[in-house]
N, C-alpha and C positions, 0 to 999 in steps of 0.2 A: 200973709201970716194968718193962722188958722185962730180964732176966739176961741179961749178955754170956755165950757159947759158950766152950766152951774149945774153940781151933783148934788142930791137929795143924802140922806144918810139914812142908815136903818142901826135897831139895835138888837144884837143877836144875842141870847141865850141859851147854855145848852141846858136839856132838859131831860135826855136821857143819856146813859154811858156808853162810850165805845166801845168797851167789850163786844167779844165776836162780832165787831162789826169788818166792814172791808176794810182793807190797809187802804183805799183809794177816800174812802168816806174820813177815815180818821187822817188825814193828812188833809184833805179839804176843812175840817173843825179846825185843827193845828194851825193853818195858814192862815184863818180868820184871826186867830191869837189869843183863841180859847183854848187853857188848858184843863180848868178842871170843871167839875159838874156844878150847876146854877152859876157858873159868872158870866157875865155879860159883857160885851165890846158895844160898842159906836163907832162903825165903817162904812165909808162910802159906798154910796151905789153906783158902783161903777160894773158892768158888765162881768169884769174878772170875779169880782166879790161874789154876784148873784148869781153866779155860778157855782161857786162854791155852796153858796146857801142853798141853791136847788137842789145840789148832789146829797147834801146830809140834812136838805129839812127835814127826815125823822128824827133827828136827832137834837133841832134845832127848835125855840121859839123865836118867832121876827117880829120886830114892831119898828115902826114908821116914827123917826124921830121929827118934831116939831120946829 
């Protein structure tokens, strides 16, 4: 039996809008479970997430929750 991880968490904001951005970027902010401008989630960091985070960091502010 495999030990679950202990996963750190991050907290994402968005900071700019998705207008004319790619349908690929705006569906990676979506799936975080941001939907509108300046609010903020706390989501694991789990590989799947900071992926997504990577895809629309321009779109994104991150901070490392304590």
């Amino acid at each position: 039996m495999a030990k679950a991880k202990k996963v750190g968490q991050v907290k994402v904001t968005q900071i700019k809008s998705t207008n004319k951005s790619l349908a690929n970027h705006k569906a990676c902010v979506r799936g975080l479970g941001i939907r509108k401008m300046h609010q903020s989630r706390v989501v694991d960091a789990t590989p799947e997430n900071l992926g997504m985070i990577n895809a629309a960091i321009h779109l994104l502010k991150v901070e490392e929750v304590k």
